[in-house]
Each structure stands twice: as structure tokens, then as C-alpha cells.
N, CA, C and O atoms as CSV, one atom per row, in Angstrom:
chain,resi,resn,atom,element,x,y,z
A,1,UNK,N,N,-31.100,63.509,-63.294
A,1,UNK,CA,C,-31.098,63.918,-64.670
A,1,UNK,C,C,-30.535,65.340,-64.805
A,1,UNK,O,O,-29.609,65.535,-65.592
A,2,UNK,N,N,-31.094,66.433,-64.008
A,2,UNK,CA,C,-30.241,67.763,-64.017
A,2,UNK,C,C,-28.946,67.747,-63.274
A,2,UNK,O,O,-28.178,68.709,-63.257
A,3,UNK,N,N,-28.770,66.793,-62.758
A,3,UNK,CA,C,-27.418,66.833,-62.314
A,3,UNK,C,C,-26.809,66.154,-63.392
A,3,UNK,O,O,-26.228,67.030,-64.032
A,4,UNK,N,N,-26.619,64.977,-63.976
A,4,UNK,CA,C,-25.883,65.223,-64.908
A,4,UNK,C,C,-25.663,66.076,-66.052
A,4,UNK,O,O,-24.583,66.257,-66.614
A,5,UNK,N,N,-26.868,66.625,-66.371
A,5,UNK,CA,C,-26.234,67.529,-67.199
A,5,UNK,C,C,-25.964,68.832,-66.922
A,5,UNK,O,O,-25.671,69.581,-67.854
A,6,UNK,N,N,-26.019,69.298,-65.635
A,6,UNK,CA,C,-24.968,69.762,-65.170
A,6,UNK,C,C,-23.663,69.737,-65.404
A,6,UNK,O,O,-22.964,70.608,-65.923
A,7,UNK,N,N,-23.154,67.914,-64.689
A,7,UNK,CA,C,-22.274,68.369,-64.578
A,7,UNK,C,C,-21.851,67.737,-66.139
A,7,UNK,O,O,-20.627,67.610,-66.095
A,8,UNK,N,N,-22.242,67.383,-67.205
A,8,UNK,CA,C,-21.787,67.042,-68.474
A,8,UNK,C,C,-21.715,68.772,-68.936
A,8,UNK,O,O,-20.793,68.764,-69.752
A,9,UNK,N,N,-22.129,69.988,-68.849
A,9,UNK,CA,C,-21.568,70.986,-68.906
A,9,UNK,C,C,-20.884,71.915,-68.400
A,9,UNK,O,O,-20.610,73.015,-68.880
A,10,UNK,N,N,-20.466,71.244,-66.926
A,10,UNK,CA,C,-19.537,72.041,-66.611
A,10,UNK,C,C,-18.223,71.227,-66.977
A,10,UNK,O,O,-17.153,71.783,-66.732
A,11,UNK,N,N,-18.206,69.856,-67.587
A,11,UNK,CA,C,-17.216,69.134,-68.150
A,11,UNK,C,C,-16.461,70.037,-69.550
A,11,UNK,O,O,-15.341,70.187,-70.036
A,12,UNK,N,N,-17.748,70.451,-69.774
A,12,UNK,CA,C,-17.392,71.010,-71.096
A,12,UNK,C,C,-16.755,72.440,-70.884
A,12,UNK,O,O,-15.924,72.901,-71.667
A,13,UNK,N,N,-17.135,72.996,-69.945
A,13,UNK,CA,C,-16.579,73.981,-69.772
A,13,UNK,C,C,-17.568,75.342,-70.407
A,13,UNK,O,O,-17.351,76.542,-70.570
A,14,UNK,N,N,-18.897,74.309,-70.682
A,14,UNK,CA,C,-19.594,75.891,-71.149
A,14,UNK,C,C,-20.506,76.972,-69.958
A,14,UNK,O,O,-21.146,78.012,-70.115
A,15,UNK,N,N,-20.126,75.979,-68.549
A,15,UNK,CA,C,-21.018,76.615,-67.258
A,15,UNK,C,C,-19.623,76.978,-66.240
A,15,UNK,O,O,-18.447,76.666,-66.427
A,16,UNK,N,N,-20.033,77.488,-65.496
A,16,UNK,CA,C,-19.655,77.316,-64.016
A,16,UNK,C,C,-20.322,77.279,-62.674
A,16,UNK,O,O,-21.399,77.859,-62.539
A,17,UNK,N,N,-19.699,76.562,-61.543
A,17,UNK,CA,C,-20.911,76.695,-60.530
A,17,UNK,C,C,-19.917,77.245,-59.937
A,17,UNK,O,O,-18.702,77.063,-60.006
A,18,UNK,N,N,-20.975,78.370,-58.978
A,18,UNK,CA,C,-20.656,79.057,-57.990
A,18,UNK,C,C,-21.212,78.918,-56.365
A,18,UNK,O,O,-22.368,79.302,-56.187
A,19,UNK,N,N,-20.555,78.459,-55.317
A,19,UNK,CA,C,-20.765,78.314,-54.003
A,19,UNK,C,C,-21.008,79.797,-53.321
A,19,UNK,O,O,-20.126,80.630,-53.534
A,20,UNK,N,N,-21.984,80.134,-52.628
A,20,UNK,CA,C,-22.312,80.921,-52.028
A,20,UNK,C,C,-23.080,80.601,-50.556
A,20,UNK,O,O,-24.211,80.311,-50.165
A,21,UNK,N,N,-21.463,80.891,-49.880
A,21,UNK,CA,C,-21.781,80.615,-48.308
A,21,UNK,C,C,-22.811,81.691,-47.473
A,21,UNK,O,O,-22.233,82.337,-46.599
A,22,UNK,N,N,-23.948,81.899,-47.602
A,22,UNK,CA,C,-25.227,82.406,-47.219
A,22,UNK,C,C,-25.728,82.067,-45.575
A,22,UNK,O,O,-25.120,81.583,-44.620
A,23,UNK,N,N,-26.689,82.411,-45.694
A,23,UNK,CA,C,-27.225,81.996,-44.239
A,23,UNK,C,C,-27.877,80.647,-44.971
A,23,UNK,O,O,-27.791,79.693,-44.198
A,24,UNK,N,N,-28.330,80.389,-45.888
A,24,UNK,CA,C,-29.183,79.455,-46.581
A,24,UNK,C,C,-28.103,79.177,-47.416
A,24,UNK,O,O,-28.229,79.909,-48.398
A,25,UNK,N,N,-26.882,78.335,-47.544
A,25,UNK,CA,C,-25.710,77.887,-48.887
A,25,UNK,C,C,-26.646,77.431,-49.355
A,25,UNK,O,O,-27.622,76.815,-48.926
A,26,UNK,N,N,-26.017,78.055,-51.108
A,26,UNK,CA,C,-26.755,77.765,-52.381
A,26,UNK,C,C,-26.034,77.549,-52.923
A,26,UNK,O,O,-24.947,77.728,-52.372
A,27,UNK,N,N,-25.991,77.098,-54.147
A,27,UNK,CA,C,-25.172,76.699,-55.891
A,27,UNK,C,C,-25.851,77.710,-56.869
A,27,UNK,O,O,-27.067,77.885,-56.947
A,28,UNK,N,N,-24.966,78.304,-57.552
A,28,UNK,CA,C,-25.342,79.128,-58.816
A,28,UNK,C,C,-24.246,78.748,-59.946
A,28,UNK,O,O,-23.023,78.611,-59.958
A,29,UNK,N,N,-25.369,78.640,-60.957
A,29,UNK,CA,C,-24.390,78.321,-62.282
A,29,UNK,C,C,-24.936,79.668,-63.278
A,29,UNK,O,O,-25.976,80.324,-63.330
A,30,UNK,N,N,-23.400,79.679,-64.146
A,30,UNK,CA,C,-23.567,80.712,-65.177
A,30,UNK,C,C,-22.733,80.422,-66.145
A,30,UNK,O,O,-21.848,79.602,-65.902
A,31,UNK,N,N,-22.804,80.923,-67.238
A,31,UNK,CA,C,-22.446,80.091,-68.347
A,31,UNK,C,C,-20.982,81.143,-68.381
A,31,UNK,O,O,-20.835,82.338,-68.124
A,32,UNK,N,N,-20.063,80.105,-68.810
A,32,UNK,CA,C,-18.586,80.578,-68.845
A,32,UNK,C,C,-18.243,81.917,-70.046
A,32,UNK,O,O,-19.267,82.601,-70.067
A,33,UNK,N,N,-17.425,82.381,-70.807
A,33,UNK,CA,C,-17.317,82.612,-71.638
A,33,UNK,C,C,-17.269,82.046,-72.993
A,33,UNK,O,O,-17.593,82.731,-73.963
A,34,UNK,N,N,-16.813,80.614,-73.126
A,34,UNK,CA,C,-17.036,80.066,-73.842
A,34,UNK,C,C,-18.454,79.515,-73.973
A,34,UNK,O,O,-18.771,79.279,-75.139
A,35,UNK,N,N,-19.151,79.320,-73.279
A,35,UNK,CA,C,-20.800,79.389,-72.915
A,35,UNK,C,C,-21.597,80.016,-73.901
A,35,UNK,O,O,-22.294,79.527,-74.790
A,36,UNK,N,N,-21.233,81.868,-73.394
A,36,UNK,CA,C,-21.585,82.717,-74.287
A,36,UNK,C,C,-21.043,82.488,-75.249
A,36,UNK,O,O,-21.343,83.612,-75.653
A,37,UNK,N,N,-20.276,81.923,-76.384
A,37,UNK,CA,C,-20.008,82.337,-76.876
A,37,UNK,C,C,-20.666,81.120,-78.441
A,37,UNK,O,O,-20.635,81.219,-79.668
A,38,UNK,N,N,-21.338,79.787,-77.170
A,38,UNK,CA,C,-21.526,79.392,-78.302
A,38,UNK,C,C,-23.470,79.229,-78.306
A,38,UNK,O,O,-24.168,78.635,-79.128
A,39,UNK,N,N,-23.762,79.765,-77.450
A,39,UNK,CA,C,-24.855,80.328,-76.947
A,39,UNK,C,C,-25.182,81.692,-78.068
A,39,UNK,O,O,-26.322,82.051,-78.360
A,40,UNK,N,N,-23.788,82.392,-78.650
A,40,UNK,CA,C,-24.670,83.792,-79.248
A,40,UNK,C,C,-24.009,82.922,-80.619
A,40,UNK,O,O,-24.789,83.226,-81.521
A,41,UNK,N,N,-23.153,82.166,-81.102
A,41,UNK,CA,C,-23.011,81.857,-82.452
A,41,UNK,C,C,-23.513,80.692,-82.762
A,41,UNK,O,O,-24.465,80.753,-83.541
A,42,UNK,N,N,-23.149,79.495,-82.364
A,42,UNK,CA,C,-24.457,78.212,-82.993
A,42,UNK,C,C,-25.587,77.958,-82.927
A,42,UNK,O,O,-26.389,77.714,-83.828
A,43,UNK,N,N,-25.744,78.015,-81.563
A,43,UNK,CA,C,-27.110,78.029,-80.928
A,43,UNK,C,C,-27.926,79.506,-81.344
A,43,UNK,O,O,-28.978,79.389,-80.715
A,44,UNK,N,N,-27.971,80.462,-81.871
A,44,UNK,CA,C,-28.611,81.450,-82.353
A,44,UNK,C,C,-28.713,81.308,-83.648
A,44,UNK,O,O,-29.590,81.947,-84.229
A,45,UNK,N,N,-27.769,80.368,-84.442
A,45,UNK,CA,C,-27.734,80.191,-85.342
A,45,UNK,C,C,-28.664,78.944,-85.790
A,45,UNK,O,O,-28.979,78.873,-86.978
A,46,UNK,N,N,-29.109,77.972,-84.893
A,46,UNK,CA,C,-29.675,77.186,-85.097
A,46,UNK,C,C,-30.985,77.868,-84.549
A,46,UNK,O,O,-31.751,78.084,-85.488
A,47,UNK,N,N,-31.398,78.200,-83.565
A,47,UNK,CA,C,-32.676,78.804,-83.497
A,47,UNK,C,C,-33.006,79.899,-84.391
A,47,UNK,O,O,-34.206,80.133,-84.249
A,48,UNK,N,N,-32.563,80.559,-85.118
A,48,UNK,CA,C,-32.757,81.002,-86.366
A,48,UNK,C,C,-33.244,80.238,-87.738
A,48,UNK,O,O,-34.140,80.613,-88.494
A,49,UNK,N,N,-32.388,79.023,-87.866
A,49,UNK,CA,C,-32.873,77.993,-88.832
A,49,UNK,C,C,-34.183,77.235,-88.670
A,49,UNK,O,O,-35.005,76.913,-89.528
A,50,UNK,N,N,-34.168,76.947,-86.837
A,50,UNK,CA,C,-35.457,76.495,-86.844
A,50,UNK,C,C,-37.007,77.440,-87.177
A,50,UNK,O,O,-38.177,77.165,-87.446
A,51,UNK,N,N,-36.329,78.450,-87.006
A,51,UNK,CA,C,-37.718,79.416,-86.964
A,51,UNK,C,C,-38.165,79.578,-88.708
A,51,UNK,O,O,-39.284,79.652,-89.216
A,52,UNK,N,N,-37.000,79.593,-89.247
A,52,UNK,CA,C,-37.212,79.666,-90.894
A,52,UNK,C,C,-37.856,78.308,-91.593
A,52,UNK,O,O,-38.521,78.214,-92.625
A,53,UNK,N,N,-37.477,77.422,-90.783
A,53,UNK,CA,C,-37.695,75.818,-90.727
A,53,UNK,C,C,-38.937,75.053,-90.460
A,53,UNK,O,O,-39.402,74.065,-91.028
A,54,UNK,N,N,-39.418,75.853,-89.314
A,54,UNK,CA,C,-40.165,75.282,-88.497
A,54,UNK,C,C,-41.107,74.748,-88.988
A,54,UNK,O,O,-41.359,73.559,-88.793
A,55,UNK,N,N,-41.883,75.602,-89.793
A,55,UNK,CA,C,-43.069,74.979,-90.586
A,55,UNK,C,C,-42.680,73.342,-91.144
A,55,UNK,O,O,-43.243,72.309,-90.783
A,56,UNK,N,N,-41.689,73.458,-92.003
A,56,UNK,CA,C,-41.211,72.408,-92.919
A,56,UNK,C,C,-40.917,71.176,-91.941
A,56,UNK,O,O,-41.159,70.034,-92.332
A,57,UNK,N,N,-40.323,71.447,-90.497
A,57,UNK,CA,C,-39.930,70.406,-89.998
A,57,UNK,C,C,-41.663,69.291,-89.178
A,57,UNK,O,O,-42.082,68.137,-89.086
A,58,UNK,N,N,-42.001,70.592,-88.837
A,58,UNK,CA,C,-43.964,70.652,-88.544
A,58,UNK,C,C,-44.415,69.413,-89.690
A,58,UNK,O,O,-44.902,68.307,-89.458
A,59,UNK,N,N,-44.126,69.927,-90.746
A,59,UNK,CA,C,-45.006,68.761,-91.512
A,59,UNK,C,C,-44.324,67.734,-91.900
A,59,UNK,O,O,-45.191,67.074,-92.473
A,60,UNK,N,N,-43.578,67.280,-91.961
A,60,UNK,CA,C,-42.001,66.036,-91.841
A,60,UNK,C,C,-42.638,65.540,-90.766
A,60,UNK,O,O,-43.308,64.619,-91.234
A,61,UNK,N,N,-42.843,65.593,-89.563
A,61,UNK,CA,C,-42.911,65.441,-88.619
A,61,UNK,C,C,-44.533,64.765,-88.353
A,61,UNK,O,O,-44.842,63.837,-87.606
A,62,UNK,N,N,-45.238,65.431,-89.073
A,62,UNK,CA,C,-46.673,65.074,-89.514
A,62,UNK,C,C,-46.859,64.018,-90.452
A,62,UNK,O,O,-47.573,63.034,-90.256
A,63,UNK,N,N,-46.157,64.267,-91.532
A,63,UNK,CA,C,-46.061,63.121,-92.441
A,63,UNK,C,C,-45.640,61.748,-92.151
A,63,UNK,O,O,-46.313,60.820,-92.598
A,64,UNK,N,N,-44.248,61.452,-91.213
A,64,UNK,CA,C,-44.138,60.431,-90.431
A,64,UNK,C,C,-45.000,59.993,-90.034
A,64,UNK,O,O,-45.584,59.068,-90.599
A,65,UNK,N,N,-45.278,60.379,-89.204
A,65,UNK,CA,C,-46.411,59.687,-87.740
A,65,UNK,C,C,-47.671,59.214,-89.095
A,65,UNK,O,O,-48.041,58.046,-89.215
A,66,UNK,N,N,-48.062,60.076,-89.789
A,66,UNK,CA,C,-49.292,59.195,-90.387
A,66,UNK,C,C,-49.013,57.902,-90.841
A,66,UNK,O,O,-49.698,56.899,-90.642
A,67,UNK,N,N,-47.431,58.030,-91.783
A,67,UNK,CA,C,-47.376,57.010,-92.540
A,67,UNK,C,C,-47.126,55.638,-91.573
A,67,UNK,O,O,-47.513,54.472,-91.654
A,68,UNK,N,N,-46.061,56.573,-90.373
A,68,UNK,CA,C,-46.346,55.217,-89.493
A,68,UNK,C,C,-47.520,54.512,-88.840
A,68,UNK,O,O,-47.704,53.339,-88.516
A,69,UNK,N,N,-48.375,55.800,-88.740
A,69,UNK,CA,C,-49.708,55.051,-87.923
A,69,UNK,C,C,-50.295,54.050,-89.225
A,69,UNK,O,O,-50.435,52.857,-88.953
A,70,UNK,N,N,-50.647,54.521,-90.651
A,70,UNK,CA,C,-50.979,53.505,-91.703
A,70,UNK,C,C,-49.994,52.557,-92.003
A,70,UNK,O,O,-50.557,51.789,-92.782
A,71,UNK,N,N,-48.897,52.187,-91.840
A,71,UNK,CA,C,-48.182,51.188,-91.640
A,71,UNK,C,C,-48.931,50.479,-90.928
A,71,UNK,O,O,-49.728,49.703,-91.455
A,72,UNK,N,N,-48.801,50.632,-89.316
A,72,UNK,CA,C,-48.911,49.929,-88.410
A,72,UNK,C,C,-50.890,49.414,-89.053
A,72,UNK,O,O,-50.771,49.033,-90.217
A,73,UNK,N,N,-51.601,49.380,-88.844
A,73,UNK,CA,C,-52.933,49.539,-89.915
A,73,UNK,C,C,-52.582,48.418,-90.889
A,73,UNK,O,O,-52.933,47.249,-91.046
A,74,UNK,N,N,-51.823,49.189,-91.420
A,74,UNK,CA,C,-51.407,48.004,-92.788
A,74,UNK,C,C,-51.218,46.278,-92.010
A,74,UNK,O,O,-51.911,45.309,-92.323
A,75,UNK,N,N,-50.366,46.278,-91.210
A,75,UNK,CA,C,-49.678,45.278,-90.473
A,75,UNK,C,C,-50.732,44.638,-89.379
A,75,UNK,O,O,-50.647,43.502,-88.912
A,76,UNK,N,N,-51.566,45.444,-89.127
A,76,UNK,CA,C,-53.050,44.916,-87.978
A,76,UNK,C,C,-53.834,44.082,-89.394
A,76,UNK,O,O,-53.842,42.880,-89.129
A,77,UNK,N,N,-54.297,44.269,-90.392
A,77,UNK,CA,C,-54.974,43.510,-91.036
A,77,UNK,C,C,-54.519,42.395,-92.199
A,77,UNK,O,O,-55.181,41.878,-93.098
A,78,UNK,N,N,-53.123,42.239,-91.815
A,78,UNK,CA,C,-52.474,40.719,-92.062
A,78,UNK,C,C,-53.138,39.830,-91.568
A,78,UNK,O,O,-53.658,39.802,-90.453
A,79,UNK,N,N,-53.151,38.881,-92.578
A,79,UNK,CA,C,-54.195,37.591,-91.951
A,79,UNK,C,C,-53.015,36.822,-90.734
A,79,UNK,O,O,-51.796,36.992,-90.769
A,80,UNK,N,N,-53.587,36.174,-89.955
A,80,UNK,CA,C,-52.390,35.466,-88.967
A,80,UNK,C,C,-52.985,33.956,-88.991
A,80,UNK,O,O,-54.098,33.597,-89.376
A,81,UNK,N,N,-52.142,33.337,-88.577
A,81,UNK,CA,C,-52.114,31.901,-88.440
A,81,UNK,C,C,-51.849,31.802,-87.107
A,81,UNK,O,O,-51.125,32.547,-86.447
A,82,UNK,N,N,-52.706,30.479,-86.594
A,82,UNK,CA,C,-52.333,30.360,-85.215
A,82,UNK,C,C,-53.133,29.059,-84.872
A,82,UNK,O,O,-54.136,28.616,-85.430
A,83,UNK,N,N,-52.253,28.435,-83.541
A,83,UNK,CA,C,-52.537,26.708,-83.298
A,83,UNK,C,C,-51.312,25.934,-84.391
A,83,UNK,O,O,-50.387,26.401,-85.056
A,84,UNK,N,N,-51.607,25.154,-84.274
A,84,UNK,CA,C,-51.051,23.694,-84.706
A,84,UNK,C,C,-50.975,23.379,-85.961
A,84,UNK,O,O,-49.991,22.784,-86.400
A,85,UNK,N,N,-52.012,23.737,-86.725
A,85,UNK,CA,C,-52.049,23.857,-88.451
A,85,UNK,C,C,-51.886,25.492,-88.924
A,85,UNK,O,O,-52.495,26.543,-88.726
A,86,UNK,N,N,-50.925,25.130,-89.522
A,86,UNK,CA,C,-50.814,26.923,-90.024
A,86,UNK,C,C,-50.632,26.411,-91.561
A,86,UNK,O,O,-49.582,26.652,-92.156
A,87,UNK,N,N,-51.722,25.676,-92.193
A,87,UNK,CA,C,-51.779,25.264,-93.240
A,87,UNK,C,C,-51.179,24.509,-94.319
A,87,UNK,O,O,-51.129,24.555,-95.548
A,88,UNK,N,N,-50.684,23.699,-93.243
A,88,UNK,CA,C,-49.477,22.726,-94.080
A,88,UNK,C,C,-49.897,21.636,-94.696
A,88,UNK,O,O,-49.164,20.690,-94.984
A,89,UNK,N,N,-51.473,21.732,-95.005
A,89,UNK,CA,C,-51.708,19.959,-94.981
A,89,UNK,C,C,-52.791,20.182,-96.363
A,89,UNK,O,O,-53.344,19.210,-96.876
């Protein structure tokens, strides 16, 4: 799983890995320039929205799940039919 998205960002070109022949070889990644760049403008820009957001998305998020859990509720106390006569007669 971290390897692909790895390497689905170094596809993109927003990382790079770096080989470092050590006594212990390692891999180091760092984000390219284009990396930074969308690291300090969208992505700051969206963690900004979320923080202004957050609350609002908090209760969206709250509101779902209830209505789905009373859905599902709703749908448990349907009468059911079952066997051979399901009231045809």
C-alpha cells in the first residue's frame, strides 16, 4: 500500500527518491519542487477550508450516519414473509 503510493507520486512527479549507498543502504524521498509547490498552494488551501469547515462537515457527517442508522431501523421492522405461503391464498 505505501509502495504504491509512492510510487503513484513519484509518477506524478510531486516526490523524489533518493539512494544512499551507506553502510546500512537506505531510500529517502522528498518532495520535488513541484511537490512544494502544490503542498504550499492547494493543499494549504484546502486545509485552511477544512479548518473553517470543519465543524459543518462534523455535523453532515453526524447527520448521515443517524439518518442511516434510522433507515436501517426503519427497514429491521418491515414485516417479512417467509416459507411457502407468502399470502397468496
Amino acid at each position: 500500500m505505501l509502495t504504491e503510493a509512492l510510487n503513484r507520486l513519484l509518477g506524478t512527479g510531486l516526490i523524489e527518491r533518493r539512494y544512499r549507498a551507506e553502510a546500512s543502504p537506505r531510500v529517502d524521498y522528498a518532495l520535488t519542487s513541484l511537490g512544494r509547490s502544490f503542498a504550499d498552494g492547494p493543499m494549504r488551501a484546502l486545509a485552511t477550508w477544512v479548518t473553517d469547515h470543519g465543524d459543518e462537515l462534523f455535523e453532515a457527517q453526524e447527520l448521515h450516519l443517524s439518518t442511516e442508522a434510522q433507515n436501517l431501523d426503519d427497514v429491521r421492522r418491515l414485516p417479512t414473509t417467509t416459507g411457502p405461503d407468502r399470502g397468496h391464498g
